[in-house]
C-alpha positions as CSV (number, residue, x, y, z in Angstrom):
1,X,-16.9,11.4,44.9
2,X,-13.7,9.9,43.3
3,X,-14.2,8.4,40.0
4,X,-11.4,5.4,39.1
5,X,-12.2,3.9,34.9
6,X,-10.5,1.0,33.6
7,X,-10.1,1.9,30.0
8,X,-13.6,1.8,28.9
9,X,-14.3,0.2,25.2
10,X,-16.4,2.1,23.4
11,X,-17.5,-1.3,21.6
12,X,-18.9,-2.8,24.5
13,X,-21.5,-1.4,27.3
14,X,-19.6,-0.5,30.9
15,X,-21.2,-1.8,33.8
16,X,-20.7,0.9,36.8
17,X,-20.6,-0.2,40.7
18,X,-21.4,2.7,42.8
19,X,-19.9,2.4,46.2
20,X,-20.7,5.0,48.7
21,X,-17.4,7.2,48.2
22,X,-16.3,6.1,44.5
23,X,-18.1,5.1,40.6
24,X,-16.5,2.2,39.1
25,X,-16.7,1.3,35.5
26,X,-16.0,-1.8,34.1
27,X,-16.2,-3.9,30.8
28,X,-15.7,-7.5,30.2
29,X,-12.8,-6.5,27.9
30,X,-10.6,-4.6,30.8
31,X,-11.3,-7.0,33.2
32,X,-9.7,-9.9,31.0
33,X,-6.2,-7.9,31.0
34,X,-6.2,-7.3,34.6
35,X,-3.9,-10.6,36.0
36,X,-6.3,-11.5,38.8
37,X,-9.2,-9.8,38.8
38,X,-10.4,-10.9,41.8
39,X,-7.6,-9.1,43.9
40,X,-6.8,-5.4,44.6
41,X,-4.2,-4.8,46.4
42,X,-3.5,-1.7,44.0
43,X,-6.6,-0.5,45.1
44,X,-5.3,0.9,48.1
45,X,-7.8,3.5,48.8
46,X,-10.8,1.2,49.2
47,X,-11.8,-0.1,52.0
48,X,-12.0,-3.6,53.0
49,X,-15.9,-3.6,52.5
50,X,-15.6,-2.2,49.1
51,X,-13.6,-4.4,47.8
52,X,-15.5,-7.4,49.1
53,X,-18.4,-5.5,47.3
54,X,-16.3,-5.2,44.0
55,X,-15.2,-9.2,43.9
56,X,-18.5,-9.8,43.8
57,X,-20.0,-7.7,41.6
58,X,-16.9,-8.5,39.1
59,X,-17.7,-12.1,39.8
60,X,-20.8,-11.6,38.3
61,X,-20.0,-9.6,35.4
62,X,-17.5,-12.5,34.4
63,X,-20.0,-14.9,34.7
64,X,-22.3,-13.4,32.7
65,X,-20.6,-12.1,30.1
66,X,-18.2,-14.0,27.8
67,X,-14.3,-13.8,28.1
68,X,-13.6,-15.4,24.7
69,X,-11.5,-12.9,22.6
70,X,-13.8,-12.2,19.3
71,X,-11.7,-14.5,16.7
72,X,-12.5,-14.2,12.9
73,X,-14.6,-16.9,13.2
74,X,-17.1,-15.7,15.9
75,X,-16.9,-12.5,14.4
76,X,-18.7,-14.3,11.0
77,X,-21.1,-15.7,13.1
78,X,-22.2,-12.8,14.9
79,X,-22.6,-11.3,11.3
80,X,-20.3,-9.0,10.4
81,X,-18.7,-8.7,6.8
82,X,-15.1,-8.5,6.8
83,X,-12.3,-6.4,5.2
84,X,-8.9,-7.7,4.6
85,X,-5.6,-7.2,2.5
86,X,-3.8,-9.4,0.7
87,X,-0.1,-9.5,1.9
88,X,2.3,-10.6,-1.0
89,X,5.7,-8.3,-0.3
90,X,5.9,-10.6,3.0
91,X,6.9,-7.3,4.2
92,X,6.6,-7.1,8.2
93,X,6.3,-3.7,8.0
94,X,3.7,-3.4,5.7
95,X,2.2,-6.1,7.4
96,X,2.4,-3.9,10.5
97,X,0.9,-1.1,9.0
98,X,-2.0,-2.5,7.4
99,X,-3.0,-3.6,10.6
100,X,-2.5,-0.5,12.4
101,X,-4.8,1.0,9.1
102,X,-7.6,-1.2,10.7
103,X,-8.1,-4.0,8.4
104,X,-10.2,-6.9,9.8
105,X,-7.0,-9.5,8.7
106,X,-4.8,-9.8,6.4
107,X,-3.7,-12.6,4.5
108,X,0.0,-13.6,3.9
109,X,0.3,-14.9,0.5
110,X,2.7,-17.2,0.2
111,X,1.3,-18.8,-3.3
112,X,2.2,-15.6,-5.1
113,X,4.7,-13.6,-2.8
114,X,8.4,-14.8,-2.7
115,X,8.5,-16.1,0.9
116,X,8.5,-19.0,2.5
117,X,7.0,-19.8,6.4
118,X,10.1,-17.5,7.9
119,X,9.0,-14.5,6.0
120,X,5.5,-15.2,7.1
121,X,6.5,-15.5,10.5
122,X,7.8,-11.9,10.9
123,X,4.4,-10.8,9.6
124,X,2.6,-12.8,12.2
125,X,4.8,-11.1,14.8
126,X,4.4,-7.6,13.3
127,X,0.6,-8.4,12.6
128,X,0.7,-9.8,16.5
129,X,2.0,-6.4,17.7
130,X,-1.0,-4.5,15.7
131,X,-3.5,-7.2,17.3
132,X,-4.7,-8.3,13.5
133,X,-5.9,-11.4,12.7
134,X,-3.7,-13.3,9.9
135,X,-4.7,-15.7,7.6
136,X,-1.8,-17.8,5.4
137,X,-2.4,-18.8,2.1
138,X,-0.2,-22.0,1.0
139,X,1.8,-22.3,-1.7
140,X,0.1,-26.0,-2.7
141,X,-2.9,-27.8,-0.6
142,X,-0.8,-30.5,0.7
143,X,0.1,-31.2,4.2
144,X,3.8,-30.3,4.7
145,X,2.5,-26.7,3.8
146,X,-0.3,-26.7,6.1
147,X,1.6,-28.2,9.5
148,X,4.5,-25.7,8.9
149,X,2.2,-23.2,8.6
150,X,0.3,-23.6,11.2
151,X,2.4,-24.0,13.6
152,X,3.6,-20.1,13.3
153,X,0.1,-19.7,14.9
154,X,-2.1,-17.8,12.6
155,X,-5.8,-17.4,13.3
156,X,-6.9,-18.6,9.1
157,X,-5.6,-20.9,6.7
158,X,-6.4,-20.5,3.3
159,X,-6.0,-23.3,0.7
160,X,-5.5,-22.7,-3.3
161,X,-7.4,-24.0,-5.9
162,X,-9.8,-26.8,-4.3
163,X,-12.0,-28.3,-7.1
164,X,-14.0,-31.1,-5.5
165,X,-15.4,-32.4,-2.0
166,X,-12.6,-35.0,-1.6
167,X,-9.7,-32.5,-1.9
168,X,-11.9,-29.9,0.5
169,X,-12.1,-32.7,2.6
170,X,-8.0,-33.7,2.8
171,X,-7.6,-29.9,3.6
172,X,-9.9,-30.3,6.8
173,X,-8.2,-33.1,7.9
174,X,-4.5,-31.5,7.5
175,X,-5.8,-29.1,10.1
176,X,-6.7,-31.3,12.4
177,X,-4.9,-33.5,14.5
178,X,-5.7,-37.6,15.1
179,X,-8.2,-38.8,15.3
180,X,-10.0,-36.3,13.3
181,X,-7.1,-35.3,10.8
182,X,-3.4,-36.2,10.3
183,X,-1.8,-33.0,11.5
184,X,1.5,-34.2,12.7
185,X,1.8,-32.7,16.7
186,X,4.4,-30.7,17.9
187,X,1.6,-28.3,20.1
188,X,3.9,-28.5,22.8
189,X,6.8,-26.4,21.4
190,X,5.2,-24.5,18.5
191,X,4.3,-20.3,18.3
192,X,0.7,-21.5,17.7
193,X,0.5,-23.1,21.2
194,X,3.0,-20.0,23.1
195,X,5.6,-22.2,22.7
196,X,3.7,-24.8,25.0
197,X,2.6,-22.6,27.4
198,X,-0.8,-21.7,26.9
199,X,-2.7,-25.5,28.2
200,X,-5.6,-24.4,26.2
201,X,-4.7,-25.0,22.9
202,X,-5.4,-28.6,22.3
203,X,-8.9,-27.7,23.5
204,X,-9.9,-24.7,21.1
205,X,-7.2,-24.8,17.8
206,X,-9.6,-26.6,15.8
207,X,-12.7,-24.6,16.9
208,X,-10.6,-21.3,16.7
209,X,-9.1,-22.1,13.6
210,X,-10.7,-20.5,10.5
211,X,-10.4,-23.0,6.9
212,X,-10.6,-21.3,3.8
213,X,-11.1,-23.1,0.4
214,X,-10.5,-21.3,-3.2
215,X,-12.8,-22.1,-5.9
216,X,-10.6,-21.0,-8.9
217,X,-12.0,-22.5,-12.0
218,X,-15.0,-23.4,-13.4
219,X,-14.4,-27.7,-12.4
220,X,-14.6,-26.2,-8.8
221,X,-17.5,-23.8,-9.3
222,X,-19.4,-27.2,-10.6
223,X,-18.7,-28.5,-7.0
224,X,-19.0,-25.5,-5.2
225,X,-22.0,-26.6,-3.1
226,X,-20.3,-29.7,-2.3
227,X,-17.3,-28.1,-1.3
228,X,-19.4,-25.8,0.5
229,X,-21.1,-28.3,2.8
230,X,-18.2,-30.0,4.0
231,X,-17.5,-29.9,7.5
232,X,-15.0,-27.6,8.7
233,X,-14.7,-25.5,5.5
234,X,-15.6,-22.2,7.2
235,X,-15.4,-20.1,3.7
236,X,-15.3,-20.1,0.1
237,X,-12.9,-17.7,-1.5
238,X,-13.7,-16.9,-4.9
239,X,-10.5,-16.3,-7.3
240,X,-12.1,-14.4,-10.4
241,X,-9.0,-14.1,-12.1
242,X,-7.6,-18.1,-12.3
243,X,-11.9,-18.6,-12.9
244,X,-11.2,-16.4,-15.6
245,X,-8.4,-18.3,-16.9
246,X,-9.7,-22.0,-16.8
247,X,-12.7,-20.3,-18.9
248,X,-10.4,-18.8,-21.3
249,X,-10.7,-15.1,-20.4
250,X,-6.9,-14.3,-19.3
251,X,-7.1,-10.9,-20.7
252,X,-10.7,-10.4,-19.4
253,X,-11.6,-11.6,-16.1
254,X,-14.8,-8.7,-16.7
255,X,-16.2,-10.7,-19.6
256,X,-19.9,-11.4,-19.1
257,X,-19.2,-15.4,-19.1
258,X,-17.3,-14.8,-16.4
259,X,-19.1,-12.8,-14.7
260,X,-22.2,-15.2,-14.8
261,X,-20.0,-18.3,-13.6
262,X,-18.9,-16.6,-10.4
263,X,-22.7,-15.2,-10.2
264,X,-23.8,-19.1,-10.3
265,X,-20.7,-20.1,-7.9
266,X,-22.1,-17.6,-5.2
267,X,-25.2,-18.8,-5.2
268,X,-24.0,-22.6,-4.9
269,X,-22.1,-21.1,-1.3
270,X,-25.0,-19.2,-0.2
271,X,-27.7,-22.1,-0.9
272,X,-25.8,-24.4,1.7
273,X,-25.9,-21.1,4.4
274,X,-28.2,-22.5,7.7
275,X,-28.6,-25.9,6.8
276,X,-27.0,-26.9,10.5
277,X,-23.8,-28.8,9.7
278,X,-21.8,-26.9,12.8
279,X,-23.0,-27.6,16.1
280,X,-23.3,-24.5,16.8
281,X,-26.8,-24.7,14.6
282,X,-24.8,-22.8,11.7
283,X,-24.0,-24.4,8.2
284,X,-22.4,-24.5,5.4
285,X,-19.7,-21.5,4.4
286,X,-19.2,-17.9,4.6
287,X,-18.6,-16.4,1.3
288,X,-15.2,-14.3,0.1
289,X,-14.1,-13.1,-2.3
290,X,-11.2,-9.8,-4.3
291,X,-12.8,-6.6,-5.2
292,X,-12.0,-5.9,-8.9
293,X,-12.1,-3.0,-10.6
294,X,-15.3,-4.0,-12.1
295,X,-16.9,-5.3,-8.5
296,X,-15.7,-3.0,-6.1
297,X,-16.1,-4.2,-2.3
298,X,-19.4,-2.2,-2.3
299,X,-20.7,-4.1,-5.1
300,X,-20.1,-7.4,-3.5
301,X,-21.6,-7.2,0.3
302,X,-25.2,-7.1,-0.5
303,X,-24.5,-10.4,-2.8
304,X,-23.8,-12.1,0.5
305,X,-19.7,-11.8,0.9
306,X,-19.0,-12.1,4.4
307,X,-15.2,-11.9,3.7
308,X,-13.9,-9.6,1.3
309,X,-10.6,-8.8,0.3
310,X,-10.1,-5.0,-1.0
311,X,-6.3,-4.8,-2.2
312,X,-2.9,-6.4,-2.5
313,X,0.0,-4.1,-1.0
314,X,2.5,-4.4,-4.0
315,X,-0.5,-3.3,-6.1
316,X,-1.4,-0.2,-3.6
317,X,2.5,0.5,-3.3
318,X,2.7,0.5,-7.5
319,X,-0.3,2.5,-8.4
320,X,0.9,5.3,-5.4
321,X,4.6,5.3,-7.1
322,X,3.1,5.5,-10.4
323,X,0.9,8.5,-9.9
324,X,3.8,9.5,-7.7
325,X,6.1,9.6,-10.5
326,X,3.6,10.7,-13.3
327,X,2.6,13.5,-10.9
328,X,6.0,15.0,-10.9
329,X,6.6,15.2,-14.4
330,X,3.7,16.9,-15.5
331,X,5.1,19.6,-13.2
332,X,8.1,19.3,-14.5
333,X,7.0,20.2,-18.3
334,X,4.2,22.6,-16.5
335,X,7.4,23.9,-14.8
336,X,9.6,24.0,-18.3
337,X,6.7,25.9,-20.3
338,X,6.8,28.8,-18.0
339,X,10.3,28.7,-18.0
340,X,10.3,29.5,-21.7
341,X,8.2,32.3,-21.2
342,X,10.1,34.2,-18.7
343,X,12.7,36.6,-19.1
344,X,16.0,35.6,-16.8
345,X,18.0,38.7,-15.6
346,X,21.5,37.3,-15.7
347,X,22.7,39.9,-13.8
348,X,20.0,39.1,-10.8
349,X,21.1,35.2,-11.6
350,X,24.8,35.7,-10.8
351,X,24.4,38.0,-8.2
352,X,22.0,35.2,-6.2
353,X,25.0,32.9,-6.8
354,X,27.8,34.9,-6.1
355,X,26.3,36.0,-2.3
């Protein structure tokens, strides 16, 4: 008995077809990268009655199981917590790496990191080739920023310090285009859409398309359930440090006051969690949230975080050369000390040098 596989994933449950002479397994996900699924003609060692046999089974199999590609947002709804980094070099091949590392997404910063929608559009390529989601944070929630950026096609959209309902409001409608929202249309030409050539987009952008507000000070974190319920605001991001700073705790974003605001603004997200606002019978918004050294990612998942952001690459590149750097010169005066204790034969010295 011949066996053929198609790339089994180990994420999902093959179905097998047994045909008198061969075992075929199949998943949903290897049957959405084969062109035409429904043709064989590289199957040239069945026979016509097998592959009459395999249409249909396949047929069934696509019919029964979804052929959506998990996008962050179904991913939230199925349950899963998230890990991402956040992108501030604007470096495509950090951003390539980190997605080859595994992250979940990772977010190109373009409030903090020195580029503009070009830079971020070699980091969507790179993050393309490493099949990671990427979310773009805007410099300023206004609507030049948010139809530039997405247009470059990535899969989130995160907006910076949102401190009420009406300003969580005018970011929804930025992403969306008339009649729902002022999103000014170019879908036939942009990267989101293939250039044009994927007809679908219209249809599924908005429903794709994950919206992330930052509440970043404590105005905001009075809101935060308003915010919160706002339809099509997928997830609160919590920014500890700015929060810090509006509470006047620059210096320490670990002081117990702060600590309790962003204890009170986690609870405001979570209390608006099932009330049914999607029609999907979800409600409300995902929580997210940075790790700091005082709430490490471990800390922050059973308080609810669905998204949670572990590191910023400049800050994983400067602590490495750092301890990279501090590591070689403790050698190097390790290496001196024993120097002074050790007799050199000069004679041995020149003779090495001399050969």
């Amino acid at each position: 008995m011949a066996t053929l596989t198609f790339s089994p994933s180990p994420s999902l449950q093959p179905k097998t077809l047994k045909t008198p002479k061969h075992t075929l397994h199949f998943t949903h996900k290897t049957l959405t990268h084969i062109p035409n699924p429904t043709k064989f003609q590289s199957l040239t060692f069945l026979t016509k009655p097998h592959k009459t046999l395999i249409k249909s089974k396949i047929s069934d199999i696509l019919e029964t199981t979804p052929n959506t590609p998990q996008t962050l947002k179904s991913r939230l709804k199925n349950g899963e917590t998230l890990y991402g980094l956040f992108l501030m070099s604007n470096s495509p091949t950090l951003a390539e790496i980190a997605g080859l590392s595994g992250y979940d997404y990772v977010v190109v910063d373009l409030e903090h990191g020195p580029g503009g929608i070009s830079d971020a559009l070699a980091c969507l390529r790179a993050l393309a080739a490493a099949n990671t989601p990427a979310i773009i944070r805007i410099p300023d929630p206004e609507p030049m920023w948010v139809k530039k950026a997405l247009d470059i096609g990535p899969q989130g959209i995160m907006f910076p310090m949102i401190d009420s309902q009406k300003m969580a409001k005018k970011a929804v409608s930025y992403c969306r285009y008339p009649p729902n929202g002022i999103r000014g249309a170019a879908h036939s030409v942009v990267r989101a859409s293939g250039y044009g050539i994927d007809n679908g987009y219209l249809s599924n952008c908005e429903d794709e398309l994950l919206i992330m507000c930052q509440v970043e000070s404590e105005e905001g974190v009075k809101k935060i359930e308003e915010i919160a319920a706002v339809d099509g605001v997928d997830c609160v991001q919590m920014g500890p440090l700015d929060l810090s700073a509006s509470m006047g705790y620059l210096w320490d974003p670990g002081n117990k006051k702060v600590k309790e605001m962003l204890r009170t603004a986690e609870k405001g997200v979570l209390k608006t969690r099932g009330k049914g606002k999607d029609k999907d019978g979800g409600g409300g918004a995902y929580l997210g949230g940075f790790a700091m050294p005082f709430d490490t990612p471990e800390d922050m998942r059973p308080r609810g975080y669905h998204m949670i952001s572990g590191a910023v690459d400049i800050a994983m590149f400067r602590n490495a050369c750092v301890e990279d750097v501090k590591r070689f010169k403790s050698k190097a005066v390790s290496n001196d000390d024993d120097l002074d204790s050790i007799e050199i034969d000069k004679d041995s010295e020149e003779k090495y040098w001399s050969e």
